[in-house]
C-alpha positions as CSV (number, residue, x, y, z in Angstrom):
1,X,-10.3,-30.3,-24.2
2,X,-13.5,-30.1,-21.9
3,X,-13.2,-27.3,-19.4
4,X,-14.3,-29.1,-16.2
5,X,-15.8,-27.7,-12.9
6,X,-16.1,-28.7,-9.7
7,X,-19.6,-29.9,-10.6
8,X,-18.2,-32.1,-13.1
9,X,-15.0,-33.1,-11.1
10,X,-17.6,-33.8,-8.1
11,X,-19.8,-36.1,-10.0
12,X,-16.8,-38.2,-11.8
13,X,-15.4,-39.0,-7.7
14,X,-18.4,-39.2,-6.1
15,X,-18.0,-36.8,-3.6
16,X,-19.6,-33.6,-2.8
17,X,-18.7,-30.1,-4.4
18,X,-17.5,-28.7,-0.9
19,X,-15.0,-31.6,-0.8
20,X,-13.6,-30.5,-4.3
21,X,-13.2,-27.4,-3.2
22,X,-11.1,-27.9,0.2
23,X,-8.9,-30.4,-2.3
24,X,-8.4,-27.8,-4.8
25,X,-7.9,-24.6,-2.8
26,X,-6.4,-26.8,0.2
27,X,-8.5,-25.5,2.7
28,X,-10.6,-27.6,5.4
29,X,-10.5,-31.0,6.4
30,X,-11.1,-33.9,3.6
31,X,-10.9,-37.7,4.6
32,X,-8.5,-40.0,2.9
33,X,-10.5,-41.8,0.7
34,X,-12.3,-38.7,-0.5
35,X,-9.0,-37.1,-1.3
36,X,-7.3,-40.2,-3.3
37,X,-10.5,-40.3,-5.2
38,X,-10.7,-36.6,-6.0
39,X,-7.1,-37.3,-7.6
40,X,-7.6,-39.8,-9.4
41,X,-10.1,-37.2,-11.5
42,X,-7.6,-34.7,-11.5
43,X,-4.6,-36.9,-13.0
44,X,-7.4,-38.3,-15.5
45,X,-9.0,-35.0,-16.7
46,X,-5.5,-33.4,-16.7
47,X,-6.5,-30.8,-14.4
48,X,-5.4,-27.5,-14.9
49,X,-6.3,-25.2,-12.4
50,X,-7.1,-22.4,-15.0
51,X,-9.2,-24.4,-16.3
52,X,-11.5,-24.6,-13.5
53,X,-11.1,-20.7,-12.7
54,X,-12.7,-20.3,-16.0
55,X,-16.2,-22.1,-15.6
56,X,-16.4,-21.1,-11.5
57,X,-19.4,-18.9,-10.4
58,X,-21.2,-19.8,-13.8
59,X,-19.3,-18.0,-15.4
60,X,-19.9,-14.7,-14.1
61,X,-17.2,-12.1,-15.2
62,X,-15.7,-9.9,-12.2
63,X,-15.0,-6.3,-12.5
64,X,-12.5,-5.0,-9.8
65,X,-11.4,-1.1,-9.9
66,X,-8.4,0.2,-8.3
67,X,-8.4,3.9,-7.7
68,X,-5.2,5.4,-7.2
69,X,-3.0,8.5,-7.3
70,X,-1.9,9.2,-10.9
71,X,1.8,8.0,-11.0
72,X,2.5,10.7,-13.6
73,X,2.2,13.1,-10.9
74,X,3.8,11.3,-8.3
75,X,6.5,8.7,-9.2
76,X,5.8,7.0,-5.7
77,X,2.6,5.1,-7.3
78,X,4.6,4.1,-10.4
79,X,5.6,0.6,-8.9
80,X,2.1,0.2,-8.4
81,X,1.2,-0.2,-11.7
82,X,3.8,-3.8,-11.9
83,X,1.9,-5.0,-8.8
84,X,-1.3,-4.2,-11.0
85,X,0.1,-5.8,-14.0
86,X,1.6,-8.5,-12.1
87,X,-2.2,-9.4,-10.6
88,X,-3.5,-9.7,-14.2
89,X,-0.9,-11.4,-15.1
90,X,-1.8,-14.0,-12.5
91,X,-5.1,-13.8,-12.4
92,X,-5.9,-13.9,-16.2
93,X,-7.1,-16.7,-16.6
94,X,-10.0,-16.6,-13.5
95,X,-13.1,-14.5,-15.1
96,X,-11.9,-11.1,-13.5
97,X,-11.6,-7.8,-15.3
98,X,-9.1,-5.3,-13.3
99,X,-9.6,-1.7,-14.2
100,X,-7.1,1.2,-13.2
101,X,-8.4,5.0,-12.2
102,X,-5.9,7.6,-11.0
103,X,-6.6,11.2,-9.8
104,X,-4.9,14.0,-9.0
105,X,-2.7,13.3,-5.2
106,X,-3.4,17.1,-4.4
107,X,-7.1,17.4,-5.5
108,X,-10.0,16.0,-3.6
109,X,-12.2,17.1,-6.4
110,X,-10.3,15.0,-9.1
111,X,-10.5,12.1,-6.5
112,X,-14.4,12.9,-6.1
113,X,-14.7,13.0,-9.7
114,X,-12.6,9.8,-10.5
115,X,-14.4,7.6,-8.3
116,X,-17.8,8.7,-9.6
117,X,-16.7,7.7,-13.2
118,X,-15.5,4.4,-11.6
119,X,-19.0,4.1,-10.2
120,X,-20.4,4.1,-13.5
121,X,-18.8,0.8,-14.6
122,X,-20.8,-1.2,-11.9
123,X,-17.7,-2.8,-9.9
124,X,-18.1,-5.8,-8.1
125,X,-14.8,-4.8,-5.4
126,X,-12.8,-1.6,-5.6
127,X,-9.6,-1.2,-3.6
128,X,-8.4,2.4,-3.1
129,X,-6.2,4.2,-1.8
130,X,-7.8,6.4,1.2
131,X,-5.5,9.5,0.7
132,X,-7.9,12.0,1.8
133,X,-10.1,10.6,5.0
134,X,-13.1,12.4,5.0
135,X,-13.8,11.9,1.3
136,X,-12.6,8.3,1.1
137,X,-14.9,7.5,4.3
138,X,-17.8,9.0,2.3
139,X,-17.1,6.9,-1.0
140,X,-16.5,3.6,1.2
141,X,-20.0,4.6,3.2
142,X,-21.1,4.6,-0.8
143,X,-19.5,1.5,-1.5
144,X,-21.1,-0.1,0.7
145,X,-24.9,1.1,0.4
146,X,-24.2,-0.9,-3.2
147,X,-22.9,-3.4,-2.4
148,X,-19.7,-3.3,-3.6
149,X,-16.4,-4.6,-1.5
150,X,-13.9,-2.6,-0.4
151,X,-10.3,-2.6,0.0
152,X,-7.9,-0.3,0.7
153,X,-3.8,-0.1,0.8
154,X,-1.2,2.4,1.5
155,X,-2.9,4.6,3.9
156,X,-5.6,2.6,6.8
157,X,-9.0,4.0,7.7
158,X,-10.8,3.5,11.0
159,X,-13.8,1.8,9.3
160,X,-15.7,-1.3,10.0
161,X,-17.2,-1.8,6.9
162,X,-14.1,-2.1,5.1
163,X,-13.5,-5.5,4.2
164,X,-9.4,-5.3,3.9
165,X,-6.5,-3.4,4.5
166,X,-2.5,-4.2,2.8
167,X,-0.2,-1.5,4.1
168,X,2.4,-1.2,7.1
169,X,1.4,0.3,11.0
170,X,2.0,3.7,9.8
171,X,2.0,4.7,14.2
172,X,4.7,2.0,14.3
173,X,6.3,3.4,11.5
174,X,6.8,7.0,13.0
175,X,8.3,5.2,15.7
176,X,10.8,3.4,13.4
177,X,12.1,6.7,11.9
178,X,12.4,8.2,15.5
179,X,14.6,5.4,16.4
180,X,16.6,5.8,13.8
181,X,16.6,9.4,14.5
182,X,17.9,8.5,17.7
183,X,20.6,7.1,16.6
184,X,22.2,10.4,14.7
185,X,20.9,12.7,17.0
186,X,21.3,13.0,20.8
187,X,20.1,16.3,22.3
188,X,19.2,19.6,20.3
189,X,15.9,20.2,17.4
190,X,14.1,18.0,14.8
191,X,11.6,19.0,12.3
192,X,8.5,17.0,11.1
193,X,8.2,17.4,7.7
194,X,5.0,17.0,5.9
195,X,4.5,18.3,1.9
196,X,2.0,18.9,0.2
197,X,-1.3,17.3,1.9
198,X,-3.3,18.7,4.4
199,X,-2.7,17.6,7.9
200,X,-6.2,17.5,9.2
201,X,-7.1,15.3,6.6
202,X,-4.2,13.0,6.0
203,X,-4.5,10.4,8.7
204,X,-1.4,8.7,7.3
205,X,0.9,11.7,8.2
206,X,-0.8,12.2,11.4
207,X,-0.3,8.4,12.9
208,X,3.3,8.8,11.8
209,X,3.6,12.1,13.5
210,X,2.1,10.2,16.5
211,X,4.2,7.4,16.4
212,X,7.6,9.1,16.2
213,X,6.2,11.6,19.0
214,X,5.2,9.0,20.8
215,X,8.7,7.2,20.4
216,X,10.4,10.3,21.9
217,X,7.6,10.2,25.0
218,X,8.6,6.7,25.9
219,X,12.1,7.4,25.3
220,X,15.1,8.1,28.0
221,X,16.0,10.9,25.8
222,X,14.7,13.6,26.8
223,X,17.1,16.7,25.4
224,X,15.4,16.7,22.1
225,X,12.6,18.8,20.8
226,X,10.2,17.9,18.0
227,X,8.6,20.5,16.1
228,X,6.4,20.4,12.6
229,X,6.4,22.2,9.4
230,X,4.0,21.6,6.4
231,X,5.0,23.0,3.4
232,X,4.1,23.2,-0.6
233,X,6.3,21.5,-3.1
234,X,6.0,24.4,-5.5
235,X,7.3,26.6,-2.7
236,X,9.7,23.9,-0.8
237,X,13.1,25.4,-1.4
238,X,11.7,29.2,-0.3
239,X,9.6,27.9,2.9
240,X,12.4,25.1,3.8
241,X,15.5,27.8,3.6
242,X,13.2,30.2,6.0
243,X,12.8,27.5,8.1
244,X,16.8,26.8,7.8
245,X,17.8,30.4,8.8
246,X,14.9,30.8,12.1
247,X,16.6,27.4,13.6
248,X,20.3,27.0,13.0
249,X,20.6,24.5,15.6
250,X,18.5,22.1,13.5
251,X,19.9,18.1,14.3
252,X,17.5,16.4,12.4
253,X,14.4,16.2,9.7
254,X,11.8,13.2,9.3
255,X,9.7,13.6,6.4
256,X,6.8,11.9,6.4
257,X,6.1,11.1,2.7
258,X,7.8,10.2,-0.6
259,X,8.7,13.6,-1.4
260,X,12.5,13.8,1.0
261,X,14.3,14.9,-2.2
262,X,12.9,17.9,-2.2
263,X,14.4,18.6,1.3
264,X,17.7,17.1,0.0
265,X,18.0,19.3,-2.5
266,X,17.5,22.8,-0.3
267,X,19.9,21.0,2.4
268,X,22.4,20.0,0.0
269,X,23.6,23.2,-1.5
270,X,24.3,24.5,2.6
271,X,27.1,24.4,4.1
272,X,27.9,23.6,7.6
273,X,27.1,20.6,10.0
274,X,25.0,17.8,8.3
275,X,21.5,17.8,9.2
276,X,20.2,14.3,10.3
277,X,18.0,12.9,7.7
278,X,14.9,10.3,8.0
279,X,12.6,9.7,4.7
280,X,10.4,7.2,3.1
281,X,10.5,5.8,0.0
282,X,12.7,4.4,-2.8
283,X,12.0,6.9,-5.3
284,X,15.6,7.7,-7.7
285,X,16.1,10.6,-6.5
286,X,16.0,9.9,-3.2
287,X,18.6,7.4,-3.6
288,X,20.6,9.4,-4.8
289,X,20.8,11.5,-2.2
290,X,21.2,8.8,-0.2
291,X,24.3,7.9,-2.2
292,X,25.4,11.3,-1.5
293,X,24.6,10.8,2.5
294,X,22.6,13.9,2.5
295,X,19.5,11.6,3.6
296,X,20.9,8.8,6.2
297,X,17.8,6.2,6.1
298,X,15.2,5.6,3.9
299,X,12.4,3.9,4.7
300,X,10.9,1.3,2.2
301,X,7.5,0.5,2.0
302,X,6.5,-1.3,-1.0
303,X,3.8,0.1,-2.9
304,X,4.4,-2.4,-5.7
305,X,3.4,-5.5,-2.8
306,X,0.9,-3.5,-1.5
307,X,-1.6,-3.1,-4.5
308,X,-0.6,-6.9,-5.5
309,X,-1.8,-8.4,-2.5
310,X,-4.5,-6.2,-2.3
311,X,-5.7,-7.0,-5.4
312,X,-5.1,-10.5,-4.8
313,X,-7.4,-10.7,-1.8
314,X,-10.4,-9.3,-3.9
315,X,-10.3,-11.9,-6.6
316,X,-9.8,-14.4,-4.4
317,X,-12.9,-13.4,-2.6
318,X,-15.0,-13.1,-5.9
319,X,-13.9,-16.5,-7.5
320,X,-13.3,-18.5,-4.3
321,X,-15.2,-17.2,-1.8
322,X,-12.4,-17.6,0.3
323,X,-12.5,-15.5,3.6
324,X,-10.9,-11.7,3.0
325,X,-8.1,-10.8,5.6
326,X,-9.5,-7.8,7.2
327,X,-5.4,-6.8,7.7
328,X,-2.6,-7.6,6.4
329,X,0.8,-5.3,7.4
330,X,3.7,-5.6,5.4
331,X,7.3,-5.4,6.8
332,X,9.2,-1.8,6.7
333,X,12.6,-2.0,5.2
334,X,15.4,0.3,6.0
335,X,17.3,1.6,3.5
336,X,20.9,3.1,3.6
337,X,24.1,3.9,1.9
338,X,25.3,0.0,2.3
339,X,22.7,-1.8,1.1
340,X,20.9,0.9,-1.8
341,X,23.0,-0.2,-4.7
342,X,20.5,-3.1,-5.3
343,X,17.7,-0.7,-5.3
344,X,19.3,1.9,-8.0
345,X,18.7,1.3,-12.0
């Protein structure tokens, strides 16, 4: 069977390539006539539309990267690797190679080093994850200088050269975990709780420290106060039951990344009144401590989505030319006791 192209499918119905195009990618405006006869070719040629992602671009073979943190060292990323999978699934028959590079989530030298060795393969797009600003600005500035397109998910720079962005409003997410916060906790103290990155240069955990602080700004409550503690996982149960014994009169914790288990743990071998808890993320052992209603609310931001779409909007780009969206946010779910049991394996 002849692989056709728009060339070919534009010659057979007279019309021009452009007008193939809007008829196959259903974009633009097409007249009647030129879409019955455009059609006709396709139900004659048997189109398939893999078929003609094959021979687009003369042929040129895409290379996308995606450089990640390494899921074996933080399970948060593993459901990133299905919405990876899932993209080549879908995309595999459109000329695009996707390649995967993970470095270390607490080492801005092993994310230094990993994207130089990504550099070295010549990528036509790269979507990262920007988990340390100063050194993801620098490789997108790099990017750029290039030529190479840029997308990034999870975590959102402030950069005008990036071409997209698949995430949530991490400001409006702080604001979500105050209000459920809120909810549990009327007057008294509640701890920000960030592991294991540095604040100054973790923009994600500062525009959800923002957001929930600003919550409580805007908010008729105005009997609680919000104070912050960052803290090492290897040393989480020593600094967290210090913490513990300077403020008895603890109401509440929001933790601002995956990592709330390690919180549950220290919180669930204490005994007296239950702390308030507010997480993120549906990592198993997190939901089982949210089974055990140590952590009230978890919220869900699907990673998995995230580095689908992302991808998606790249190749897209490269085989289509179709316009990138410079955002695209993603709903927050809320996760509790009631409605978990779909979420546990």
């Amino acid at each position: 069977m002849k692989n056709y192209t728009i060339k070919d499918i534009a010659k057979l119905a007279d019309v021009s390539k452009g007008t193939v195009d809007r008829v196959l990618h259903n974009r633009g405006k097409v007249s009647q006539n030129a879409l019955d006869k455009v059609n006709v070719v396709l139900s004659e040629i048997d189109y398939k539309p893999n078929l003609i992602a094959r021979n687009l671009k003369n042929n040129k073979i895409y290379q996308i990267c995606i450089l990640l943190p390494d899921p074996d060292l933080d399970a948060y990323w593993l459901p990133c690797i299905e919405g990876i999978n899932d993209a080549k699934t879908e995309f595999s028959s459109f000329n695009v190679v996707i390649e995967s590079y993970f470095f270390d989530p607490t080492s801005t030298s092993s994310f230094i080093t990993i994207n130089q060795k990504l550099l070295e393969t010549h990528p036509d797009a790269v979507l990262l994850v920007p988990l340390f600003y100063k050194e993801a600005l620098d490789a997108i500035d790099n990017y750029n200088s290039l030529g190479i397109i840029s997308g990034t998910f999870n975590n959102q720079l402030k950069s005008r050269i990036i071409n997209s962005f698949v995430g949530q409003d991490l400001f409006q997410s702080g604001r979500v975990a105050a209000s459920l916060l809120d909810l549990l906790v009327d007057k008294g103290l509640i701890a920000i709780i960030h592991i294991d990155e540095e604040y100054e240069n973790a923009q994600h955990m500062q525009e959800k420290e923002k957001g929930f602080r600003n919550y409580f700004a805007d908010s008729l409550n105005q009997k609680l106060e919000i104070i912050t503690l960052n803290i090492k996982s290897y040393d989480a149960q020593n600094n967290l039951t210090d913490f513990l014994n300077k403020h008895l009169h603890l109401k509440g914790i929001f933790v601002t990344t995956s990592k709330s288990f390690q919180i549950a743990e220290v919180l669930s071998k204490r005994e007296g009144k239950k702390i308030a808890f507010v997480g993120y993320d549906l990592l198993q052992a997190n939901l089982e401590y949210l089974q055990k209603n140590v952590i009230n609310f978890l919220i869900h931001q699907n990673p998995k989505k995230q580095a689908y779409k992302g991808l998606s909007l790249l190749v897209e780009h490269l085989i289509f030319e179709k316009k990138i969206s410079k955002e695209v946010l993603l709903p927050l779910y809320i996760i509790n006791n009631e409605n978990a049991k779909e979420y546990l394996k």
